[in-house]
Backbone as JSON Lines, residues from 0, in Angstrom:
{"i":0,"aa":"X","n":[3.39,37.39,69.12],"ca":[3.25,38.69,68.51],"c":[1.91,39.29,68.92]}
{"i":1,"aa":"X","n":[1.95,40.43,69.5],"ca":[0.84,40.98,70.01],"c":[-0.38,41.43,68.39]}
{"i":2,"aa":"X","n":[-1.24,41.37,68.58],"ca":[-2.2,42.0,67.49],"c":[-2.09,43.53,67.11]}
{"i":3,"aa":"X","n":[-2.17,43.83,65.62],"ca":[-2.27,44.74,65.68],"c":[-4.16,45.48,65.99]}
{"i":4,"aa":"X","n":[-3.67,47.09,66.53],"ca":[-5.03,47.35,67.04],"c":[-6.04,47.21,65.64]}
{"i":5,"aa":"X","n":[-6.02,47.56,64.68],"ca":[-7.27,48.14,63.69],"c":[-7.29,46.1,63.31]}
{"i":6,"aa":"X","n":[-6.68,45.17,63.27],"ca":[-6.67,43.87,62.97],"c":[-7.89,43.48,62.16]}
{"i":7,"aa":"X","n":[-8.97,43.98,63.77],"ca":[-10.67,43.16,63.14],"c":[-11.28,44.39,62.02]}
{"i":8,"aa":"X","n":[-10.34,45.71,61.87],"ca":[-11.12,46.11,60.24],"c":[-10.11,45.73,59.81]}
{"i":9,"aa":"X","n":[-9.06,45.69,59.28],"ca":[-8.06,45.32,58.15],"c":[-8.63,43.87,57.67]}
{"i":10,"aa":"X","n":[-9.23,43.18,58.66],"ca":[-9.89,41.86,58.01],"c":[-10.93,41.97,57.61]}
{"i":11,"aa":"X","n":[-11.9,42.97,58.2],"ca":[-13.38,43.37,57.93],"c":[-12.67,43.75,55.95]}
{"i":12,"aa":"X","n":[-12.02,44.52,56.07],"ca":[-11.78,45.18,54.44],"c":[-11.53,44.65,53.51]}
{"i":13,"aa":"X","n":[-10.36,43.08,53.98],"ca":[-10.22,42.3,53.17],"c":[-11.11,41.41,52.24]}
{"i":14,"aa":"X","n":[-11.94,41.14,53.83],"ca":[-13.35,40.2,52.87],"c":[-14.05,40.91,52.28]}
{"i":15,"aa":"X","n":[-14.21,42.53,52.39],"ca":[-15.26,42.98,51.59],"c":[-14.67,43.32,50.05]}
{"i":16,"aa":"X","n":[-13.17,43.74,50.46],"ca":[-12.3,43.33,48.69],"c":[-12.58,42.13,48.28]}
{"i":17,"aa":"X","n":[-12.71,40.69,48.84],"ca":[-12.63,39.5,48.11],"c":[-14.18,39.28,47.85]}
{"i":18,"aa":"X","n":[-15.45,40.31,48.52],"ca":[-16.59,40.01,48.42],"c":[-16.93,40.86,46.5]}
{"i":19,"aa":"X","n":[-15.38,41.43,45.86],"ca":[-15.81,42.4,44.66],"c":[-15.41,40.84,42.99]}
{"i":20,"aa":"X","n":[-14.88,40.12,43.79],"ca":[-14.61,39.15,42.7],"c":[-15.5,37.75,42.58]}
{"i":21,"aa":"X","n":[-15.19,37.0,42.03],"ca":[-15.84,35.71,41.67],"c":[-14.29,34.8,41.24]}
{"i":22,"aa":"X","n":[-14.75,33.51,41.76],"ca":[-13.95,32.41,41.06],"c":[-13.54,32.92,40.19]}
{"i":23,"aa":"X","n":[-11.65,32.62,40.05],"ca":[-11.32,32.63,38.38],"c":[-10.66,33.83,38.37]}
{"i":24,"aa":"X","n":[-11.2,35.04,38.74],"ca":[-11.04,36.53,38.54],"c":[-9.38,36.67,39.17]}
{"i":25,"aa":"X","n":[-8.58,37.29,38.47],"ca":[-7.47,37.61,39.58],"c":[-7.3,39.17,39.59]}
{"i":26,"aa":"X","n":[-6.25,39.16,40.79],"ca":[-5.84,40.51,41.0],"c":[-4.45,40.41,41.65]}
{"i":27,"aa":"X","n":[-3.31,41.56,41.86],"ca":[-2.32,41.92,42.38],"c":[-2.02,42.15,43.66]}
{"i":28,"aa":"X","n":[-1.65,41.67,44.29],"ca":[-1.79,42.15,45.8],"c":[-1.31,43.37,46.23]}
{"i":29,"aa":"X","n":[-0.74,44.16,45.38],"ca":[-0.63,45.84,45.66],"c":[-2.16,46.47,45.62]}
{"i":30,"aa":"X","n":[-3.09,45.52,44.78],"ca":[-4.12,45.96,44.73],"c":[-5.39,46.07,46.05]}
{"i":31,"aa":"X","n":[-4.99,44.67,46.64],"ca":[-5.85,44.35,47.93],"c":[-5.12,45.45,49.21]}
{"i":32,"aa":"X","n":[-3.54,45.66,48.78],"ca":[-3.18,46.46,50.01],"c":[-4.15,48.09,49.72]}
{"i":33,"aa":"X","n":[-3.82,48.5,48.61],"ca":[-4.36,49.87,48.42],"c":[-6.32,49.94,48.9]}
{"i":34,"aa":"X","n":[-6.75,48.99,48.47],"ca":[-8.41,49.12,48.58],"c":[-8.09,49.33,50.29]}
{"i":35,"aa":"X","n":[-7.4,48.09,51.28],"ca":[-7.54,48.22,52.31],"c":[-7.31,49.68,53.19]}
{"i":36,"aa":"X","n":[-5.97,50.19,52.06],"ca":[-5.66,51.15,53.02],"c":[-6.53,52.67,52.83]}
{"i":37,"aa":"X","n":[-7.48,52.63,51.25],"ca":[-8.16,54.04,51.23],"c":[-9.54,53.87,51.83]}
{"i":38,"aa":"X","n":[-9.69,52.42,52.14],"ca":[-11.06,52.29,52.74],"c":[-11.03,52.74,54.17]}
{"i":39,"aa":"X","n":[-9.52,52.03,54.75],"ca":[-9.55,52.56,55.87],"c":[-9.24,54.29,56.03]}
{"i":40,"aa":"X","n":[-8.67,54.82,55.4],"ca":[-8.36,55.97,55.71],"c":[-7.13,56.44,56.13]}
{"i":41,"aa":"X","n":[-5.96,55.62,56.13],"ca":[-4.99,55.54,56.24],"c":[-3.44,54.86,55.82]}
{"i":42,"aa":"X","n":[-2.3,55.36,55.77],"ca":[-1.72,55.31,54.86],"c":[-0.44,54.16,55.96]}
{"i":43,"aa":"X","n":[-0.41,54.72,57.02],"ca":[0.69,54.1,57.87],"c":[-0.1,52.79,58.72]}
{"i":44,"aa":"X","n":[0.03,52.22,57.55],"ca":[0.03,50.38,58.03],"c":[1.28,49.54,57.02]}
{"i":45,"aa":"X","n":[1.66,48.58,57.39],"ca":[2.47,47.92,56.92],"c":[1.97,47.49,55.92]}
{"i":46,"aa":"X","n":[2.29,47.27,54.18],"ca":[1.63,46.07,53.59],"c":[1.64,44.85,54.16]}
{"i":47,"aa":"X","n":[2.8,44.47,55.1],"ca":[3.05,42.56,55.18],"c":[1.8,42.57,56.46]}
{"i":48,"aa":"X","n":[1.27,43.82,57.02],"ca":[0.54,43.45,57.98],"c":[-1.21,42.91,57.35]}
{"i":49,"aa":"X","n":[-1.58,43.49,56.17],"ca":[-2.58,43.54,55.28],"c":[-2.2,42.13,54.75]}
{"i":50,"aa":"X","n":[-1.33,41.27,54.63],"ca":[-1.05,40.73,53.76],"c":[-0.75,39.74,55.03]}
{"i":51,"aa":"X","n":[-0.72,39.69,55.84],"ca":[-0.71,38.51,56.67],"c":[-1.86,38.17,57.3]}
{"i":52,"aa":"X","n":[-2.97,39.36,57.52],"ca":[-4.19,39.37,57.56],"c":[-5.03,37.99,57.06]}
{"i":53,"aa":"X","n":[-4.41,38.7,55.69],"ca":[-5.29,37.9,54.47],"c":[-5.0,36.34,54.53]}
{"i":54,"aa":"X","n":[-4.12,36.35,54.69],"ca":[-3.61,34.78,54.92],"c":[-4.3,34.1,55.78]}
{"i":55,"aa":"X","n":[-4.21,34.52,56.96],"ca":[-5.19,34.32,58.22],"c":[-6.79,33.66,58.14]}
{"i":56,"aa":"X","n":[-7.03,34.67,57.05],"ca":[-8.65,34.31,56.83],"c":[-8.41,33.1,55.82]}
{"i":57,"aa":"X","n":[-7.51,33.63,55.03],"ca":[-7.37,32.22,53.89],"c":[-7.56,30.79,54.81]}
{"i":58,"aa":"X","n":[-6.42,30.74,55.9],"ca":[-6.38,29.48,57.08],"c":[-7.69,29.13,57.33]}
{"i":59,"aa":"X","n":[-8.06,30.42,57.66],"ca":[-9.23,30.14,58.62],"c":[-10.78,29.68,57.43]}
{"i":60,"aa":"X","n":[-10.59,29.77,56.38],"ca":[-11.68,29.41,55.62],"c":[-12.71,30.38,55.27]}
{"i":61,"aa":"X","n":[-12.4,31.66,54.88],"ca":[-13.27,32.86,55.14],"c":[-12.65,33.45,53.78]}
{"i":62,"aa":"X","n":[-12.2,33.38,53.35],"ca":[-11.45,33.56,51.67],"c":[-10.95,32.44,50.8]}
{"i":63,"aa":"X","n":[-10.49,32.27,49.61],"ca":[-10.32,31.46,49.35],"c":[-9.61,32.03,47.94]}
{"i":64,"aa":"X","n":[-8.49,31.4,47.63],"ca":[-7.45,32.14,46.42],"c":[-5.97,31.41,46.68]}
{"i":65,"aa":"X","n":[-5.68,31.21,45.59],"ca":[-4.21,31.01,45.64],"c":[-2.95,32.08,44.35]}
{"i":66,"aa":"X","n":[-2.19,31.54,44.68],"ca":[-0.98,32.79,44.57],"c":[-0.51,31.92,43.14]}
{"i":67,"aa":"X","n":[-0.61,32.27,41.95],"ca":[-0.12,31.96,40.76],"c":[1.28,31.8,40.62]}
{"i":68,"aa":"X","n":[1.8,33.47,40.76],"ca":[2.94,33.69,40.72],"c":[3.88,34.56,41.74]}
{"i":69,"aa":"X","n":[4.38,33.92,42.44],"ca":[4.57,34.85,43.6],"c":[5.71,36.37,43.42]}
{"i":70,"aa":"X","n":[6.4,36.31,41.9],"ca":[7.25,36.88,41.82],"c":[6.39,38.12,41.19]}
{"i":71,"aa":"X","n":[5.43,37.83,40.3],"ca":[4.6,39.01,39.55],"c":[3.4,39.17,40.74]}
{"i":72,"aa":"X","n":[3.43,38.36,41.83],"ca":[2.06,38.62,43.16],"c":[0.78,38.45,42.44]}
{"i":73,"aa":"X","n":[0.63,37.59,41.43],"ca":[-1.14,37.43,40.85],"c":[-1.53,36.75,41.95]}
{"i":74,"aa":"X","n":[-2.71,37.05,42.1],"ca":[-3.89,36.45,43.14],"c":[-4.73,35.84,42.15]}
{"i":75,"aa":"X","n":[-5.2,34.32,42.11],"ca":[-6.67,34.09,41.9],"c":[-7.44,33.35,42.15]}
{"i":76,"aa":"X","n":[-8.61,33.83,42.36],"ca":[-9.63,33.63,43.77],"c":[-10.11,32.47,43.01]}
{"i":77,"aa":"X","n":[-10.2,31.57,44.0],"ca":[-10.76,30.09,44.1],"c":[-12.19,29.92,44.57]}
């Protein structure tokens, strides 16, 4: 799968959303898509692309959170 172009900010945005919480704290992941997309300035990105992002960094050790409930989407950061 080729990258998408904006990739290295959609990740830049993510960590600076996960840089607004602390251990413990949760949030919605409609919530991490929206910060990403008014920070960036734009509306036509995929959520699953924001949201696969995030995962990415999760792998990679640059975030850290797990998924409570995947049906209500709580996030909370580890």
């Amino acid at each position: 799968m080729k990258a998408h172009p904006l990739k290295p900010a959609i990740r830049l945005q993510v960590q600076n959303f996960f840089n607004l919480f602390r251990p413990g704290d949760t949030f919605k992941t409609e919530d991490i898509i929206k910060f990403c997309k008014r920070r960036m300035g734009i509306t036509a990105i995929y959520s699953d692309t924001i949201l696969r992002y995030t995962r990415e960094l999760r792998k990679e050790g640059a975030i850290s959170y797990e998924i409570k409930c995947r049906h209500s989407r709580i996030v909370t950061v580890i």
